[in-house]
Each structure stands twice: as C-alpha cells, then as structure tokens.
C-alpha positions in Angstrom: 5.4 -6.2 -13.4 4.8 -3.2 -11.3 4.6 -5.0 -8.5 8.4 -6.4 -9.0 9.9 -3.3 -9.8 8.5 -2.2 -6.4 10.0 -5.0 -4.3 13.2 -4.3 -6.2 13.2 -0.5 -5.3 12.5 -1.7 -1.6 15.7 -4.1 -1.2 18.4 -2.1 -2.8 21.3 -0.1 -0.6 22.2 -0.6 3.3 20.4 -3.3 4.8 21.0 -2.7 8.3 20.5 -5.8 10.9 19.5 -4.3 14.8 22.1 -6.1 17.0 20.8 -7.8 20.6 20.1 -4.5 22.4 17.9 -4.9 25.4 17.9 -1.2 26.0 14.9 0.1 23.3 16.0 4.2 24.0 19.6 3.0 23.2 18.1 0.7 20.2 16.4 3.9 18.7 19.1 5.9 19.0 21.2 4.0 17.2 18.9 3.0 14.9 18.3 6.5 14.0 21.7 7.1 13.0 21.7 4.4 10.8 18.8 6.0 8.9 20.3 9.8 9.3 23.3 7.9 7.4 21.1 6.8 4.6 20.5 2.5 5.3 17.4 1.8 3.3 16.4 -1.4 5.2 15.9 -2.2 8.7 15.4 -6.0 10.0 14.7 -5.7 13.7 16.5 -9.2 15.0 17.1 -9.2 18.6 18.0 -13.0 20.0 17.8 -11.8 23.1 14.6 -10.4 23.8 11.6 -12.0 25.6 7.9 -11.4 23.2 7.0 -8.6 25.3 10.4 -6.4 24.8 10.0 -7.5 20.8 6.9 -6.1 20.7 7.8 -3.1 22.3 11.0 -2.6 19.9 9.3 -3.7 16.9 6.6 -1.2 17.5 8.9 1.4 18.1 11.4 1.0 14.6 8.4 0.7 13.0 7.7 3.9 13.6 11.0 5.4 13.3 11.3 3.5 10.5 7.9 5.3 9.0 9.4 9.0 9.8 11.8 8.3 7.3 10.7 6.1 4.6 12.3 3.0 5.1 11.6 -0.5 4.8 11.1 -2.7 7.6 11.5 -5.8 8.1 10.7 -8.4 11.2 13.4 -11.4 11.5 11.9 -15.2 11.4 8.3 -13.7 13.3 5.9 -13.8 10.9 3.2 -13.0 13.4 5.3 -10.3 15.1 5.8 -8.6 11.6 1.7 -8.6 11.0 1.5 -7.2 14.7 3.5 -4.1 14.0 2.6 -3.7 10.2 6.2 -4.2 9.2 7.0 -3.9 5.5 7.9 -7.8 5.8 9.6 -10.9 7.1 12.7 -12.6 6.7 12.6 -16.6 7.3 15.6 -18.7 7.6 15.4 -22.4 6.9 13.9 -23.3 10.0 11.7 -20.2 10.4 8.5 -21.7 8.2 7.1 -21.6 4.5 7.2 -18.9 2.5 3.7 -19.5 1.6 2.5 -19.8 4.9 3.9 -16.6 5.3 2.5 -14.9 2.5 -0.9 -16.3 3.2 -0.7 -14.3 6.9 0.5 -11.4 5.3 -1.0 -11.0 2.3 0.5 -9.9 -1.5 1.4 -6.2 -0.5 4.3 -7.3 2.1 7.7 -8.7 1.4 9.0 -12.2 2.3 12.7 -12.7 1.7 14.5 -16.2 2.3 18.0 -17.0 3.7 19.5 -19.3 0.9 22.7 -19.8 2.8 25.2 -20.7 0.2 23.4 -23.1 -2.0 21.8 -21.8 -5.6 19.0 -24.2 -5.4 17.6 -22.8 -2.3 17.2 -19.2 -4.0 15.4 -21.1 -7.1 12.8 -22.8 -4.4 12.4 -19.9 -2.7 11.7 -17.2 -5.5 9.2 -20.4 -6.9 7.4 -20.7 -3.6 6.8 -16.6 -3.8 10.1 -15.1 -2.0 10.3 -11.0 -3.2 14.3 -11.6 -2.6 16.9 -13.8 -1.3 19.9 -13.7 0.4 23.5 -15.7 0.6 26.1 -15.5 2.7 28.3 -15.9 4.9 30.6 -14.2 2.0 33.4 -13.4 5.2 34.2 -14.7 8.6 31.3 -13.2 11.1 31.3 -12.7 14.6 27.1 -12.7 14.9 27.4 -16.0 13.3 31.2 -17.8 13.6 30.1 -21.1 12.4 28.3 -20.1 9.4 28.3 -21.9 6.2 30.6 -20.1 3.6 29.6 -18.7 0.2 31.8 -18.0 -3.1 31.3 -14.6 -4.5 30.6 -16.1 -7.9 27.6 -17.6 -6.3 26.0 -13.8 -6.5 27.2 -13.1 -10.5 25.6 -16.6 -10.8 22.3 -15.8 -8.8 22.2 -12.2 -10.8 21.7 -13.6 -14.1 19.4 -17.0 -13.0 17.2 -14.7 -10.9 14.2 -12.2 -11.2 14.9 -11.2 -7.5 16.9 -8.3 -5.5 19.6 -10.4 -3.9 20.9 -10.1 -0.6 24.6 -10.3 0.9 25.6 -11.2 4.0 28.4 -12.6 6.5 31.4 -10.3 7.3 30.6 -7.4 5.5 32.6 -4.5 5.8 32.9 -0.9 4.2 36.3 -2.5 2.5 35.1 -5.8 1.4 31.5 -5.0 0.8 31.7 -3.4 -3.1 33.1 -6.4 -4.3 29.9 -8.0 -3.4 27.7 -5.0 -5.2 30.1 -5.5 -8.5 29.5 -9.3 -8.5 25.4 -8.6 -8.7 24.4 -7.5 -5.0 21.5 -5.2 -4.8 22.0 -4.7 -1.0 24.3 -5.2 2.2 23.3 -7.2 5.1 25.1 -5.6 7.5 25.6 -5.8 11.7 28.7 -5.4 13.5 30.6 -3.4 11.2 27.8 -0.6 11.5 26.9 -0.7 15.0 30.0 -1.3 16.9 31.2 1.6 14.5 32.7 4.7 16.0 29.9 7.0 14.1 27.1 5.1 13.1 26.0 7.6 11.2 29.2 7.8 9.0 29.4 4.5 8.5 26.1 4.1 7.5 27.3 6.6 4.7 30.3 4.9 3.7 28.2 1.3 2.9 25.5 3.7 1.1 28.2 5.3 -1.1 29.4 2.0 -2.2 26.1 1.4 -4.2 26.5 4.8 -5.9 28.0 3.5 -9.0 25.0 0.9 -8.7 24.7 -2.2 -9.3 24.7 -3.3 -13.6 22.0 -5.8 -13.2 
C-alpha cells in the first residue's frame, strides 16, 4: 500500500516531454525552466539523437532533475533509463514488456504504459505490473499528427476501473488541459505547448496551476 501511494505522489502535476533538441546546453536550459515553473515529471525523449548524445543528455537531466526533486523518466530505453538511474521508463506498444522491464529495473522504479485510446490496454498493463498509464491523443498534435484519438470519457472511465495515476496526452494545452484533470487525470503530458512557449517558465506555471483544485479521485 505504501508503495502505491508513492508511485501516485510521483505521477501527479506537469509531466513535461523534452522535445528533439540536439543542443544538450540549450536542452538544460530549457529544461530548467520547466522545473523553475514547477513540472513534476520529466521524460527525456529525443527521436533525434544517436546513443552517444542520449547518453550524454540523459545523464545530464538526471541530474538536473536530482537538484530539484523531480521524477525522471527515460522514453521506450529501458537500458538507457538503468544506465542513468532514472526514476523510470515509459514503453509504447512496440517498446517491450512491462515485465521485462521491471525485471531490469527492479521493484523500486516506475514503468508506465502508453494505452493509446483503448481501455483494455490500461487493464493489461496495470496486470502485467505498470505503476501508471497513459491515453491520448485527447487533441490534434503536431509531435504526433496521425495519432489515434481518445474520448475524454475514456479518463472518467479509466479513473474509477483503475488503481493507477493516469496519464493524458495529445494536444494539450493550458486552455484545453483542465478538462482533462476534471475528467480523472492525475497529470499532463505535455510538449509543444510548453517548449515552443514564449516563457517556459510561465507556462510551466500556468499547466501546474490547473491541478491546484486537484484532481477528486
């Protein structure tokens, strides 16, 4: 029981996704305005990375990461995330088991699970040992155009079915993301609408403020 209340203190606010920066100082910077804005999770994802720049960035948010307290997380590389001592992985479909994963990274680290927009996915994943899921696309997304769609009801649906912190994600934006937290998010996935922001910082803030009034789950 302990252990679950942890994992759902860990995924709960701003869950900010690094965009494909190839520049690490200009990563970190950014980065670091995220967390000076208050996101509470950081999944390093950069598609555009050879393994040797990965390394070097992973290594390097996982530190930042550290100075402030944050939860980190390691996109689809379960063997990058146990190379930097990340806080976790988060595996797509095609990414591998969740087992497998857990097995490699033992108990104390978080797996999550993208469940795209199907119910039954979530259900397999928390069985096979997931700590959270996530749905989405809830909005049309530039990171990801042709992404399957998701109804908002799927999240008040997954919030009473599931023991989990559940994850949004797809087109989330300062204005369309508290509908998401109402209908039973317990965090944002969030890319292009924090980094290409004016002030990172800020708008880091503004998603943070929209969890505030919490979440009723």
């Amino acid at each position: 029981m302990k252990r679950m209340r942890a994992r759902r203190r860990a995924i709960k606010g701003l869950y900010a996704i690094t965009p494909d920066e190839l520049d690490t100082v200009r990563l970190l910077q950014q980065a670091e305005q995220a967390l000076l804005g208050g996101a509470a999770i950081l999944q390093y994802r950069n598609k555009l990375a050879d393994t040797v720049l990965q390394r070097e960035q992973a290594l390097a948010l996982r530190d930042l990461t550290r100075s402030f307290g944050v939860t980190f997380i390691v996109n689809d590389d379960v063997q990058l995330a146990l190379h930097v001592s990340a806080d976790g992985v988060h595996l797509g479909a095609d990414d591998g088991d969740i087992a497998a994963a857990r097995e490699v990274l033992g108990r104390d680290k978080l797996v999550g699970a993208s469940c795209y927009n199907r119910a039954s996915l979530a259900v397999e994943a928390v069985r096979q040992g997931a700590d959270y899921v996530a749905f989405g696309a809830f909005f049309p997304s530039s990171v990801k155009p042709g992404a399957v769609t998701a109804e908002i009801s799927l999240l008040e649906n997954a919030r009473r079915a599931l023991q989990v912190p559940i994850v949004a994600i797809g087109g989330i934006t300062v204005a369309n993301g508290k509908q998401l937290v109402v209908a039973g998010a317990d965090a944002l996935a969030v890319i292009s609408a924090l980094w290409q922001a004016a002030d990172i910082t800020q708008a880091a803030k503004d998603f943070s403020q929209l969890f505030e009034q919490g979440n009723p789950a």
